[in-house]
N, C-alpha and C positions, 0 to 999 in steps of 0.2 A: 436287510433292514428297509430297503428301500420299496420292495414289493407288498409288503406289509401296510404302510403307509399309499399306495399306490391304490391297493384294494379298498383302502379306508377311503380316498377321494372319490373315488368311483361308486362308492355304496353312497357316499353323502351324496354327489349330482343325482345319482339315479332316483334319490328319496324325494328330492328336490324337486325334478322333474317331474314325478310321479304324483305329486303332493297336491292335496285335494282339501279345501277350507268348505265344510258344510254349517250349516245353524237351524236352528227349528224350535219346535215346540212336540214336548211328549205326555203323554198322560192314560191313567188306566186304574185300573182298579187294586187296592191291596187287601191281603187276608193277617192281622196281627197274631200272635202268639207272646203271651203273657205268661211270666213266671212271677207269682207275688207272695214268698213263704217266709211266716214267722219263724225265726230257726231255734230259737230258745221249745219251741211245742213240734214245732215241726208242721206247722200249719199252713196249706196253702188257700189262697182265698177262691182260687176256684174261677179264674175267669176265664168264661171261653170267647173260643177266636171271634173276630167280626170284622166286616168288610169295611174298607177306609176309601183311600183315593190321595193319588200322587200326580201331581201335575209339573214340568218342570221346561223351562227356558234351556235349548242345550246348545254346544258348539262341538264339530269333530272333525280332527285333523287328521287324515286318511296320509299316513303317511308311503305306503306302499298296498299293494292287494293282499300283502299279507297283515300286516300294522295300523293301528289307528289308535289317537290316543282322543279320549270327549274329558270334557267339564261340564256339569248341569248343576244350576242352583235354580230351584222352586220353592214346593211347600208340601207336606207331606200330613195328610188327617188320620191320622190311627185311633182304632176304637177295638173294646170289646165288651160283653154282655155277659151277664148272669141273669136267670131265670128261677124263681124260687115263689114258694107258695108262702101266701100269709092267709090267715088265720084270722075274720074281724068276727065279731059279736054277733053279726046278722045272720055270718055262716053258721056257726052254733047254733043258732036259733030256726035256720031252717034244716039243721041234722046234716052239713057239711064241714066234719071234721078234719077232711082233707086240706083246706084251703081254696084258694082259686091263685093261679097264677102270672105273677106279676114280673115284665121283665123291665130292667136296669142296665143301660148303658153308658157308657165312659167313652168321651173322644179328646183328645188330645193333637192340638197342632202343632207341628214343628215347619220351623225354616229348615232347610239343607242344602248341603254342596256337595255334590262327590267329584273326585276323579278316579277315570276307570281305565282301562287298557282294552283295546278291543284286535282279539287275534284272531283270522279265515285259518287252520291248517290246514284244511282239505282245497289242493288245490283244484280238484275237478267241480268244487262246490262252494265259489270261493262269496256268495252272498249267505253262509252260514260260518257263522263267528260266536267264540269264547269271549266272554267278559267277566273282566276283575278288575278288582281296587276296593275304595274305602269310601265313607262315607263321616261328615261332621253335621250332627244337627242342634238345631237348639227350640226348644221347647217354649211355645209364646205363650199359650192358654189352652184351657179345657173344659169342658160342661158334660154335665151326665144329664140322664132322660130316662125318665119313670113312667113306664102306663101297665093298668090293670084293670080289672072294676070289683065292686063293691056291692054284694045286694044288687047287681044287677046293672050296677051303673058305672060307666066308661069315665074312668080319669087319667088324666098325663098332667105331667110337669117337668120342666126343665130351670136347671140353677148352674150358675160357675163351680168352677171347682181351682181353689187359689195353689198356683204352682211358683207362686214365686214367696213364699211364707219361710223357705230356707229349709223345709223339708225334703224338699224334690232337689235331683240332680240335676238341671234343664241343658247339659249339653250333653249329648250323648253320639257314640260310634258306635260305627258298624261297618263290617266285612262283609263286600259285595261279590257276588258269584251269579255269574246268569248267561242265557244261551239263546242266539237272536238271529235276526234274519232280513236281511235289505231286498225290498222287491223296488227296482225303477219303476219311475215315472216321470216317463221320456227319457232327456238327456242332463237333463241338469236337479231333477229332483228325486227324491226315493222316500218309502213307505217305510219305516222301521217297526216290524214287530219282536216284541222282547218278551222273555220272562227272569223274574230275577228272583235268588234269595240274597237277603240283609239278615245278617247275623249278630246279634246285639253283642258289643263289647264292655258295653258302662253299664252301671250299677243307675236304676230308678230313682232310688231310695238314697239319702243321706246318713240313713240310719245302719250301723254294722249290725241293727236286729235282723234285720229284713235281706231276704236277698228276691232282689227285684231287677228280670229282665224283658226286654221287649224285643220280636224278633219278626220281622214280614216278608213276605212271599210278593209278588208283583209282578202283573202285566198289563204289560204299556203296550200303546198303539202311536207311531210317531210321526211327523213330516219332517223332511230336512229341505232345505234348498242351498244347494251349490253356486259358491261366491265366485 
């Protein structure tokens, strides 16, 4: 019994000993993926992917060269696009019955927190590390953005899009997975480059019509500085 317990103290000092407090700031670009289908038709609305941007406040507790656990809370802008031809009167009249093409986007900000696990298993390669955990966000506001032209002529416009009308679900999870890599700088700082996928867990939509999910891809560029 006693050796058991013996090991246990000895892995806690060793952790201890080894134990490393970093903090910093990360940020990088995201790619969304939308699912947004009427299930009653079976209709999807067709939105494709588009680039966002995640920026985040983080802390990470390096607890051996194999273990590290982080917490980041930031903010997270997800967007995506449809492109589609209209049809105005002018076109008819100069024999364009194609249309001219008009695109339509959607962004949506959320706050969010994860906590993640961050595991080296290769130990000849130990600044390449596995990352998982979870993610809570919550959904502050949104605007879409319309530009095309017309007969020739260049128009855009931007308007809110109200997410808190009891339609929208505004908090939402996600399942984190992603694969990174620490390059030093010096002795007390390091460069984190990451990429990650966020797997949507929550439902967009309040409505049982609709099945609405939202899901990003991400790479971050980071600094840490050791406390």
């Amino acid at each position: 019994m006693k050796h058991p317990l013996i090991a246990l103290v000895f892995i806690f000092l060793s952790s201890n000993a080894f134990a490393q407090v970093h903090i910093g700031l990360s940020s990088g670009p995201n790619l969304s993926f939308w699912t947004w289908e009427i299930k009653a038709v079976h209709y999807d609305l067709g939105f494709e992917p588009a680039v966002g941007l995640r920026t985040v406040a983080l802390g990470e507790w390096v607890v051996s060269p194999v273990l590290g656990v982080r917490a980041e809370l930031g903010a997270q802008l997800k967007a995506n696009k449809t492109i589609k031809n209209l049809v105005f009167p002018s076109d008819i009249i100069a024999g364009n019955f194609n249309g001219t093409p008009w695109k339509f986007r959607e962004y949506y900000h959320y706050w969010e927190g994860s906590l993640l696990v961050q595991v080296s298993p290769l130990k000849k390669i130990r600044a390449l590390y596995l990352l998982a955990g979870g993610t809570v966000g919550r959904l502050e506001n949104g605007w879409k953005t319309t530009s095309g032209s017309e007969a020739g002529n260049k128009s855009s416009s931007r308007e809110s899009i109200e997410v808190k009308d009891g339609n929208w679900n505004r908090t939402a999870f996600t399942a984190d997975l992603g694969l990174g890599g620490n390059i030093p700088l010096g002795k007390y700082s390091i460069l984190k480059v990451e990429g990650r996928f966020q797997y949507g867990l929550s439902q967009l939509a309040q409505s049982n019509m609709v099945d609405a999910r939202l899901s990003s891809c991400i790479l971050t560029v980071g600094y840490l500085h050791r406390l």
